[in-house]
N, C-alpha and C positions, 0 to 999 in steps of 0.2 A: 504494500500500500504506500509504502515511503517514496517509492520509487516511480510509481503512476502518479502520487501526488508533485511531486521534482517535474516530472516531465511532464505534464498538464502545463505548471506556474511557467515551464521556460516555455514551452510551445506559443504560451500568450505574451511574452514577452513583454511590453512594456507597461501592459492591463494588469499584470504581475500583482501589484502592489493595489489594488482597488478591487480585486476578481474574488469571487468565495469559492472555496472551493464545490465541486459536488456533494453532496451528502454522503456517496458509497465512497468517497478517498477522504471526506474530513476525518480526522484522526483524534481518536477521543482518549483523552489524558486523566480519567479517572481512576486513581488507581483505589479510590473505597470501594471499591467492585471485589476489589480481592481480598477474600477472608484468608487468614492462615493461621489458625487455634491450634500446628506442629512449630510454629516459628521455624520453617524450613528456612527462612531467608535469613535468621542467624546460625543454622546450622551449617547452612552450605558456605558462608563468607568465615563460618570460624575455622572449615577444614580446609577453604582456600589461603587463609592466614598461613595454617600451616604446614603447607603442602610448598606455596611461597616463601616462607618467613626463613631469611637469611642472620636470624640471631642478633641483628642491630636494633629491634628496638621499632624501626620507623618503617613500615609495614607499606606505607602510600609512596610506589615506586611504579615502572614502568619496566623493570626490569623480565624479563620473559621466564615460566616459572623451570625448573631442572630438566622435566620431559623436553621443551623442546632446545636445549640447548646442543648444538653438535659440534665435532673435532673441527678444527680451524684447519683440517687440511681435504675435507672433506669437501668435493665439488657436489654444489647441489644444483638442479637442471627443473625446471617448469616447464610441462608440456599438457597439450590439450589430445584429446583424443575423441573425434566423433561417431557414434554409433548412429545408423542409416536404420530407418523402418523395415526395412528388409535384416539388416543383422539381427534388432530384436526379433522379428518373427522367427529366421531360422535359430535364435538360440530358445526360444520358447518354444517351437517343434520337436528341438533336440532334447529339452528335461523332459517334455512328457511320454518321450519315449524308455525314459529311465523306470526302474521299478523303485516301489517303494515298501521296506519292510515284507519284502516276496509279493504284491499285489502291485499291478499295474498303477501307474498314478490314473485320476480318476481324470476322464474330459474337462470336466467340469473346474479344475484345480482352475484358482483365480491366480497367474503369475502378471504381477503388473511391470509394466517398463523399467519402472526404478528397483524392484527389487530383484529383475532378472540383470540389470546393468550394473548393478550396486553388487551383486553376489560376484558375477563374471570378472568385476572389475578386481574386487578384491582376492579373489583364487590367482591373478594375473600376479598382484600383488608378491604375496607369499611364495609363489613360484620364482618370483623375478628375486629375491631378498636369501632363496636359497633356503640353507642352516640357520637363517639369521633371525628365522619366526621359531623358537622353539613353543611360545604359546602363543594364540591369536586371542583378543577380544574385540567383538564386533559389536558396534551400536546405530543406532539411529535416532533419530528426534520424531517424537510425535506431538502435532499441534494440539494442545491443549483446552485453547477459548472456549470450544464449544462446550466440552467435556466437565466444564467445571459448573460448581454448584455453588450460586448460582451462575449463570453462562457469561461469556464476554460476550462486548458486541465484535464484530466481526472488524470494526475500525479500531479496534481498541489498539492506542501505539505504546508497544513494547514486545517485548520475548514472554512469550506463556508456552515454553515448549518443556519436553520432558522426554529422557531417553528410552522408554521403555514404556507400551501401554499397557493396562490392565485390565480384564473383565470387570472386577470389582470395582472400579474406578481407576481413574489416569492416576490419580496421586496414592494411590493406595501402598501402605507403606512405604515411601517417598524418605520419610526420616531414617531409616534403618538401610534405603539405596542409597542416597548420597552419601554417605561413611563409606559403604562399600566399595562405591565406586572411588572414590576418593582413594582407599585404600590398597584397590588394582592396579592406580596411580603411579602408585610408589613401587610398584615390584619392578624390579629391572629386568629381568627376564622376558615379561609382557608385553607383544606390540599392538598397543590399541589403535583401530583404524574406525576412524566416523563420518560422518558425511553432512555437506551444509548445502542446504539450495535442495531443490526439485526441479523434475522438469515439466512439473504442475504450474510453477510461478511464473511462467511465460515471461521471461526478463525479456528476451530478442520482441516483445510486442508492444514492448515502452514504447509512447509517442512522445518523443523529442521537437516535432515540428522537424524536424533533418531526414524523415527517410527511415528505410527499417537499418537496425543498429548493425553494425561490423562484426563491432566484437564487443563480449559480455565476458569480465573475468572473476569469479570469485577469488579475495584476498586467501590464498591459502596458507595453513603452517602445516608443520610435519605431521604425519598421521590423519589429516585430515582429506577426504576425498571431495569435491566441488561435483554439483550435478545441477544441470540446466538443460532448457532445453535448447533445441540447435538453431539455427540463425536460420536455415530455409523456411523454416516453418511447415515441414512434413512430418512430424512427428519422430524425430530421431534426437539424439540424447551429447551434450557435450558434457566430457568427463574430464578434470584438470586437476593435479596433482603434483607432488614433490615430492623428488625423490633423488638419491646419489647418482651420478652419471652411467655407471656402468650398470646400476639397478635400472634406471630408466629404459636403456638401451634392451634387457634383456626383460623388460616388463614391455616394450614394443614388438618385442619377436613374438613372444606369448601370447598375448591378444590377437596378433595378427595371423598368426598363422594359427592360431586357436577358431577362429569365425572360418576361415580357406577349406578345414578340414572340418566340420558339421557341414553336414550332406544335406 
């Protein structure tokens, strides 16, 4: 919504400053909406204290927290990678041809884009890093607004996201996840891989007043995988990530010649 609102105000350009916005992109700043009787929002800033806290004392820094710190000799490389509607269909042909617990997977199995492109991307991953995944944890963010009791409005501006959904509710046990995750944090062993964006959010249909957009980058850091959707506007997927040069390189063999050989 931040970003339909951006590109609406400069589209009108000098009406900018006198123009109201629409109603579906005003951006609503109540945060009384949100109950929180876990005080999750002390819990989760006291184990990012910690998980940060360099023992000086002065906690309000800029500093980037130990995860993503790496060797000063270490080349690190940004690339984009586009999946084509046609690659997700063949790779979505290809699992349902897999079995499941000895029973065929069913027709019917709902695989959606992101999670068939989020999986592929990450097996790519782990293959490409070698010896160097001895544990993998995988997450994702689910939007929250609706899910809460009582509901956000859909304008509502800020992050109401959460890694994990629940039947019982989105937040359901939430205080005893944050610690934990918190805590998988800290193993060294563990390479966590998550993902920002969708290719639900349609960034490439921002109207700028300029034409459909070039290029759309999510900010990435380590472990984190960028997903959006593609700049034709056919339903195919950009996927941007970071990673060491020679992992890059052998994470492009693997994708690609991963998609060549599904039939």
């Amino acid at each position: 919504m931040f970003i339909k609102s951006w590109a609406y105000l400069f589209k009108h350009g000098d009406e900018a400053a006198t123009l109201s916005l629409p109603p579906e992109i005003t951006p609503d700043f109540d945060r009384s909406a949100i109950k929180d009787p876990k005080r999750l929002e002390l819990i989760y800033l006291n184990e990012w204290i910690t998980l940060t806290s360099s023992g000086s004392g002065n906690e309000r820094n800029l500093r980037p927290c130990h995860k993503l710190k790496r060797h000063p000799n270490d080349e690190i490389v940004r690339a984009t990678f586009g999946f084509t509607q046609e690659d997700i269909k063949k790779l979505r042909e290809h699992v349902l041809l897999y079995k499941v617990d000895g029973d065929l997977t069913k027709p019917e199995l709902h695989l959606s884009t992101f999670v068939l492109t989020y999986a592929y991307t990450i097996t790519c991953i782990v293959k490409a890093k070698g010896g160097a995944c001895p544990s993998v944890a995988v997450s994702f963010n689910v939007e929250c607004m609706s899910h809460l009791d009582p509901s956000l409005p859909p304008t509502y501006f800020g992050s109401s996201i959460w890694f994990k959904g629940q039947r019982k509710g989105v937040l359901a046990g939430a205080d005893e996840k944050i610690k934990a995750r918190f805590a998988a944090s800290k193993e060294p062993r563990l390479h966590a891989i998550s993902v920002a964006g969708s290719p639900q959010l349609k960034f490439y249909e921002s109207d700028f007043g300029l034409g459909r957009l070039k290029k759309v980058q999510i900010v990435e850091v380590s472990g984190i995988i960028s997903m959006i959707d593609s700049p034709d506007g056919r339903g195919g997927v950009e996927v941007g990530l970071l990673l060491k040069k020679q992992e890059m390189e052998n994470f492009a063999t693997f994708l690609f010649q991963g998609l060549r050989n599904i039939i």
